[in-house]
N, C-alpha and C positions, 0 to 999 in steps of 0.2 A: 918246361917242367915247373919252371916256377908258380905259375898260372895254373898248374894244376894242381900243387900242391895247397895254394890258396884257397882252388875248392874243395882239396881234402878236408884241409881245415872248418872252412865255411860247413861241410858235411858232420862236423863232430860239433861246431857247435846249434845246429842245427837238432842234433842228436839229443843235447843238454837241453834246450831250450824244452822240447817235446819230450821228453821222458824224464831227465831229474828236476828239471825247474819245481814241475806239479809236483813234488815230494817234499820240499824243502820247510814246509810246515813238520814236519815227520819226525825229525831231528831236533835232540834234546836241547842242543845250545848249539852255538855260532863256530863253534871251535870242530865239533862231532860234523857240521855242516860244511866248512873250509876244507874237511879230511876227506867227503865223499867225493868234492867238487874236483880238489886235486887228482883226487885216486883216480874218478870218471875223466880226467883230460891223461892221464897217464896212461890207461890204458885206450880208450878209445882212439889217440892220436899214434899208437904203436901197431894198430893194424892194417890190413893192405885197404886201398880203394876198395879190392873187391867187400871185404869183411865190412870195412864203413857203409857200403852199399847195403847189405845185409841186414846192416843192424836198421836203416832207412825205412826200408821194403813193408815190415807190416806197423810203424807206426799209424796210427788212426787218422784217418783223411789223407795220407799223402798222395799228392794227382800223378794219376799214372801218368799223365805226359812227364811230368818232371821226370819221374822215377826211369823212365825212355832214356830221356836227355842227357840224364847221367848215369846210365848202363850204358849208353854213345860213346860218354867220356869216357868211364873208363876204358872203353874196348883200343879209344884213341890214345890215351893216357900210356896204358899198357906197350903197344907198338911202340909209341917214342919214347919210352923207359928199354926198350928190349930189343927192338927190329928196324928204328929208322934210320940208324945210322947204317948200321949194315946192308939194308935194304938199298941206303942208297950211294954206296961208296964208288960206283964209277962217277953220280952225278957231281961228287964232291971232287972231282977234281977239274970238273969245269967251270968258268963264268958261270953260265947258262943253267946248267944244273944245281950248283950252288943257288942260284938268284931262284929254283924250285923249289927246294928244296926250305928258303927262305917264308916263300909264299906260303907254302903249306902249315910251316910251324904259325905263321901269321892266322891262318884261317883257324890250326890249335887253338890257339890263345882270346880269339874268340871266341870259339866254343866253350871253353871253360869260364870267361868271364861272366857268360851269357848266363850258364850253367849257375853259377855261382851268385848271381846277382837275382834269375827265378828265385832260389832257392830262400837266399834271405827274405825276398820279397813275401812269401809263403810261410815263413816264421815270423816276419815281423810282427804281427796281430797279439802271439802268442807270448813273444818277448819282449812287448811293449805293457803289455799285463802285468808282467814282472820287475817294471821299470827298469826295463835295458832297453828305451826310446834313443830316435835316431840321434838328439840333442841333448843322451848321455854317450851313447857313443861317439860322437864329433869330440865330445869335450875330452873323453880317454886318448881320442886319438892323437888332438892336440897337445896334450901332458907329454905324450910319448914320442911324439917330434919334438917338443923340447927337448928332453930328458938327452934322445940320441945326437940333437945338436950341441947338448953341454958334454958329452963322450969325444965329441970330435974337435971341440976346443982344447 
């Protein structure tokens, strides 16, 4: 679930990148511009995978394989949100089953990685234009590993 969550997210900003980046001239000052950015991650991260898919589907140029890949996901998403456990409650009480049941979240979590990783790959052109390059995000990322290793001191 985690893994999939992550390309929920990946999916919203993916969303930004392709629909409000290009507006961002539009807005009167920095302030009117920080209120739409916030609003649009408020609500776009409050909707199901299905609705983030949705909103996906007719932005301009997006490749139907991806748009595939991640109708996959969520169909797989969905299940282990609603039906794997239940689906598979004799296996959980054996070794052998459990060690299935393992595997399979294993082959999830690649899928959505996989998922997740297209996807940026496919923005990136558009949000590198924007200067949100890969060696400005590395650099956020790392602020942010500090930041949570100064919380755990």
């Amino acid at each position: 679930m985690f893994q999939a969550q992550v390309l929920e997210h990946g999916m919203v900003n993916a969303a930004l990148v392709l629909s409000l980046l290009p507006t961002m001239s539009t807005f009167s000052d920095r302030a009117a511009w920080e209120t739409a950015f916030d609003r649009f991650y408020d609500i776009e991260l409050a909707k199901t995978f299905g609705n983030m898919l949705k909103r996906l589907e007719p932005l301009n140029g997006f490749p139907p394989d991806l748009l595939a890949r991640l109708r996959t996901a969520k169909l797989e998403r969905d299940n282990l949100a609603h039906r794997f456990f239940r689906e598979h409650d004799l296996d959980f009480m054996t070794t052998v089953g459990r060690t299935n049941m393992i595997a399979k979240c294993d082959e999830l979590i690649v899928l959505f990685q996989e998922a997740d990783r297209e996807l940026e790959a496919f923005t990136a052109p558009e949000r590198d234009r924007f200067g949100i390059t890969r060696d400005w995000i590395d650099k956020h990322v790392r602020l942010m590993e500090a930041e949570a290793e100064e919380r755990m001191a």
